[in-house]
C-alpha positions as CSV (number, residue, x, y, z in Angstrom):
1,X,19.1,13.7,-5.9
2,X,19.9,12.3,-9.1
3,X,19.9,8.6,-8.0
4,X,16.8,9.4,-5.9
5,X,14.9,9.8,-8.8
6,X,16.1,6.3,-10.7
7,X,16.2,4.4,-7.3
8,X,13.6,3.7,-5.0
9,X,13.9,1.5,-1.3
10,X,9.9,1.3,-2.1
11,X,9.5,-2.3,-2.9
12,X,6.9,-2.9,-5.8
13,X,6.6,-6.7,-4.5
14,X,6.4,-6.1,-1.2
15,X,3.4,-3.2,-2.2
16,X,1.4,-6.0,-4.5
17,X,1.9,-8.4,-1.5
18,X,0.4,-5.8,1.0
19,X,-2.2,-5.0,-1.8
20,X,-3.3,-8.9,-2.0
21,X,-3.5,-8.1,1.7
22,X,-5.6,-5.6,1.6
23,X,-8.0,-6.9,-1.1
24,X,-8.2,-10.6,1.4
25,X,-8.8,-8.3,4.1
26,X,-11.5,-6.0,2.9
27,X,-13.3,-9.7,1.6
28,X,-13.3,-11.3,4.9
29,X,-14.5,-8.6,6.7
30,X,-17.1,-7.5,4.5
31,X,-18.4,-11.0,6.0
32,X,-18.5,-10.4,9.4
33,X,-21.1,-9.9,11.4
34,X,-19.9,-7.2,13.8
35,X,-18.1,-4.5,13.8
36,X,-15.8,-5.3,16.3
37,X,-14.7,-8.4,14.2
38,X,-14.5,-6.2,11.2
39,X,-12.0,-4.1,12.9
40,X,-9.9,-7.1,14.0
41,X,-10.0,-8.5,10.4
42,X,-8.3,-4.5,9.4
43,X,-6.1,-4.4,12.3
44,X,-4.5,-8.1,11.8
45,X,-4.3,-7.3,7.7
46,X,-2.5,-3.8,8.9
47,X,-0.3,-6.0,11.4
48,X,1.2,-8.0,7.9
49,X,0.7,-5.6,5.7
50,X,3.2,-3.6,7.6
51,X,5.8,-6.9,8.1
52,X,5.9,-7.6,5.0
53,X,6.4,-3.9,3.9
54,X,9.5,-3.1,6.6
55,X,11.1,-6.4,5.5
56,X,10.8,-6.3,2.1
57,X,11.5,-2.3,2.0
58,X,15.4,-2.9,4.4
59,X,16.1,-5.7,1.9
60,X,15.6,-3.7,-1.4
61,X,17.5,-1.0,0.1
62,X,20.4,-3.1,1.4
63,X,20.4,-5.0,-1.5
64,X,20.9,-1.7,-3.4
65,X,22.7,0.6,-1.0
66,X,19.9,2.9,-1.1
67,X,18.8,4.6,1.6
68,X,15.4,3.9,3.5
69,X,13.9,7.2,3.2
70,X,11.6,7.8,0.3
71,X,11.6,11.8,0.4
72,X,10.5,14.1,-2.2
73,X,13.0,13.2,-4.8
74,X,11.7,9.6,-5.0
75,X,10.1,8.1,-8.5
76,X,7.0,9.6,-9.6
77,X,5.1,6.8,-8.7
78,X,5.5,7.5,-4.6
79,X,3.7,10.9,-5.2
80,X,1.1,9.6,-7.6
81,X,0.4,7.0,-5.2
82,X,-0.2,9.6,-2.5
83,X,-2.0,11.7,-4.3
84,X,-4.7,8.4,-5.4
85,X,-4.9,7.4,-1.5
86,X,-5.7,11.5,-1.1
87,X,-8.6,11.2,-3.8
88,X,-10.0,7.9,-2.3
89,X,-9.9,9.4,1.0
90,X,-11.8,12.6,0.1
91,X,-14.4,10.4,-2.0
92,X,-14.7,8.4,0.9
93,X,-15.8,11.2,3.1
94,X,-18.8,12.1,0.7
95,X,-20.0,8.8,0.5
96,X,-22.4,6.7,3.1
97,X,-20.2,5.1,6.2
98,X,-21.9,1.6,4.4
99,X,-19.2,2.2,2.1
100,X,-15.9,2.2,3.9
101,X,-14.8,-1.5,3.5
102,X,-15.2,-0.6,-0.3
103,X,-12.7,2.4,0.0
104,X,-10.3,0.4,2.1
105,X,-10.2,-2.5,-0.2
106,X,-9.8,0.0,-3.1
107,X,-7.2,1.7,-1.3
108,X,-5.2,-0.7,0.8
109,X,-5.7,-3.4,-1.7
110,X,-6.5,-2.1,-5.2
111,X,-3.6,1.0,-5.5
112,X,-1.3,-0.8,-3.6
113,X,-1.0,-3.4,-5.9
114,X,-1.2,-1.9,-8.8
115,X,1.1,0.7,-8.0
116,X,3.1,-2.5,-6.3
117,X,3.5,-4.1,-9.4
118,X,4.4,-0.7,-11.5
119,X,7.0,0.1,-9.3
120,X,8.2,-3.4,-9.4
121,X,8.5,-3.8,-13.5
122,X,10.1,-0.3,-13.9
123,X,12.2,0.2,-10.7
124,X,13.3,-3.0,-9.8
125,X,11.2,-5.3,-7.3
């Protein structure tokens, strides 16, 4: 538990790269004209997002002998991340539907890279 809290397999890069992801994503589809292509704009930035977050994730942990599972005991930056993703979700529910490529790009893009490039200065890429 000790090590948990001083070592994370979360990879701050690999979180700003899915961030810049998420903030190309939520500009392209806020530009397209159906629904159905905004959803395949989501899905295929979800598609890399998630590659680039399974590889980068096994080679931090390999690369420190940490284990892949985050768990409760992880930095405090895991949680707070959560808990942000929590809040947008909730203030996405009380706002018009308009809104929800706003909320993604906020979420997915915004507080993933941010939180991508905290975790990568203070607990090592």
């Amino acid at each position: 538990m000790e090590r948990s809290s001083t070592c994370t397999a979360v990879p701050g890069l690999g979180g700003a790269g899915m961030g810049a992801i998420g903030l190309a994503a939520a500009v392209l589809a806020a530009n397209q004209r159906s629904a159905e292509r905004w959803l395949v704009v989501w899905l295929l930035a979800a598609a890399v997002a998630l590659g680039i977050g399974v590889t980068t994730m096994w080679r931090k942990a390999a690369r420190s002998g940490a284990p892949l599972a985050g768990g409760a005991f992880s930095v405090a930056a895991v949680r707070l991340i959560g808990l942000a993703f929590m809040a947008l979700g909730i203030a996405a529910l009380v706002t018009p539907p308009a809104w929800g490529n706003v909320w993604l790009g906020m979420g997915f893009g915004g507080l993933q890279l941010v939180f991508g490039l905290y975790i990568a200065r203070r607990h090592g890429g």
